[in-house]
N, C-alpha and C positions, 0 to 999 in steps of 0.2 A: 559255410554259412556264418560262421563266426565273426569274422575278417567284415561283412556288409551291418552286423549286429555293432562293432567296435566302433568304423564310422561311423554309425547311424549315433553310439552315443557319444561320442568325441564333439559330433554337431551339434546334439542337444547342450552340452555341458559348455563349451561356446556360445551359444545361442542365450544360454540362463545366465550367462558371467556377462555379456555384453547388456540385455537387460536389467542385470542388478549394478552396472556401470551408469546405465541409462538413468535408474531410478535414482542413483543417487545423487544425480546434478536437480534433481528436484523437492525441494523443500518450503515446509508451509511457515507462514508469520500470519499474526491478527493483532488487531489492539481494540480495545472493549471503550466507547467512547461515551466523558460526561464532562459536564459544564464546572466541576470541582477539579480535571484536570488543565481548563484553561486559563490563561494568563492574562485576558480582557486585551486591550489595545498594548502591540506589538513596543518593547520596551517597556512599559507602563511597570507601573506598582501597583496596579488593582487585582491582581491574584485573582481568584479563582468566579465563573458565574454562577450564578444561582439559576440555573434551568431544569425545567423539565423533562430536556430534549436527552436521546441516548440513543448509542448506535453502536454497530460493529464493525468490523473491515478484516473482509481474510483474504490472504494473498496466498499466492501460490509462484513463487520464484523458482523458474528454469533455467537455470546456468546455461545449460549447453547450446538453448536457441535464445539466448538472450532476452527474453519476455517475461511479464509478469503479468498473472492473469488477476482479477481483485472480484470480490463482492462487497458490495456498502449499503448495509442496512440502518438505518434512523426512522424515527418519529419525535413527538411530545415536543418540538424545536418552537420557539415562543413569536417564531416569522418567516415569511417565508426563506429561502435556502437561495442562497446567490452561487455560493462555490464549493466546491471540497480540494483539499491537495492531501498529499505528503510532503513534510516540511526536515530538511538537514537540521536535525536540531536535537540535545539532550533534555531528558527530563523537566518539566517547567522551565524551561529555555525556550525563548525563542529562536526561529532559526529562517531560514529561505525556502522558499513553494521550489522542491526537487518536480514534482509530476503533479499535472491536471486529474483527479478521480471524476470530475464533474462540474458543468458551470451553466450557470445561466446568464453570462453577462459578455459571452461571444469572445473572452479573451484569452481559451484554451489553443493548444495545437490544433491542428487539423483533427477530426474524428473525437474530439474529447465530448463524451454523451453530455447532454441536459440532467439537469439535478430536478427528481421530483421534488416541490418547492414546497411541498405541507410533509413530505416523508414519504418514505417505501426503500427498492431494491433498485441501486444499480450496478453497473456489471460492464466490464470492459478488457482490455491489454493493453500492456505498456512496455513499449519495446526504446529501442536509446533512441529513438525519435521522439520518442516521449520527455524527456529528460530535458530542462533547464537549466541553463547558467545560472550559477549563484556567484557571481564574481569575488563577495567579500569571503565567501567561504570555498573558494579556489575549485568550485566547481565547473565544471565546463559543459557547455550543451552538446546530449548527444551521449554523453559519458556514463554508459548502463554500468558499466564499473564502479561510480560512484553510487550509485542507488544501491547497491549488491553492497557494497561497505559499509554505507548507512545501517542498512536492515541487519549485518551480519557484527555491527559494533553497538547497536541498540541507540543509533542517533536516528532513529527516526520517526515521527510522529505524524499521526492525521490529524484533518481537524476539518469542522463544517462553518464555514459563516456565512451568516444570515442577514437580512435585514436589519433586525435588530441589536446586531452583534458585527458589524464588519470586519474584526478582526478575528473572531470565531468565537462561537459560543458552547461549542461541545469540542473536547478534545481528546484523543487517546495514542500512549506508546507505544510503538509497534513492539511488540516481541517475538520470538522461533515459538511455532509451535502450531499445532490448531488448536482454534478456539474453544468456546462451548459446544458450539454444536457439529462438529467432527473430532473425530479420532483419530 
């Protein structure tokens, strides 16, 4: 009896090492988003907006099947909501639209949801079909390797713009971690 006891746990102890292999191609980022971390019009020297508007973004990055799953929560935004991305870009830096989070102006990939346009929850994945060429920043479309670099060097930011803001009026840096409201 012993001998069916040993393989029974030789399998479990393989079975728990390939699960805790599995769990660890999985790792959370969020970034906490407001109109003091935007930049106003792309190059500009207008620094930061003065909005009311504020949101969240949590992601949830799978190495092993290449996907990234998101939530994007906003209100308080001072117009309605045309787009949201993730942008290759450092710290008040501007940078190039990496992935569609949501649009309302029809100029996402295939399947990129609508943006509720006064505020709420959206929700989606992003897989390297997801991913845009950023040419000047030697990005290639398609290249889930580069998003995974972005998020894991800290060059990457969201941002929502609006009608009243077309180059975005709420902004936030992604960072490793979850956010407030997970552990």
């Amino acid at each position: 009896m012993s001998r069916p006891t040993s393989i029974t746990a030789a399998l479990f102890v393989a079975m728990m090492v390939a699960v805790a292999a599995r769990a660890s191609d999985v790792e959370k980022f969020h970034a906490v988003y407001s109109g003091f971390e935007e930049l106003g019009a792309l190059n500009s020297e207008t620094g930061a907006i003065l909005s009311e508007g504020k949101g969240s973004l949590e992601l949830r990055l799978d190495r092993s099947t290449q996907t990234m799953t998101y939530t994007l929560t906003f209100s308080g935004l001072s117009a309605p909501v045309t787009q949201s991305h993730i942008h290759f870009g450092k710290e008040h830096v501007p940078g190039g639209v990496m992935v569609f989070l949501c649009t309302n102006l029809g100029n996402g990939p295939s399947g990129t949801p609508a943006c509720p346009a006064s505020g709420g929850t959206v929700t989606g994945t992003i897989s390297a079909a997801s991913v845009i060429a950023i040419a000047g920043q030697n990005v290639k479309a398609g290249d889930f390797d580069a998003l995974e670099d972005a998020l894991e060097s800290d060059t990457a930011y969201g941002n929502i713009h609006t009608t009243n803001f077309p180059a975005g009026e709420i902004r936030g840096q992604v960072a490793r971690g979850a956010g407030r409201d997970d552990d």
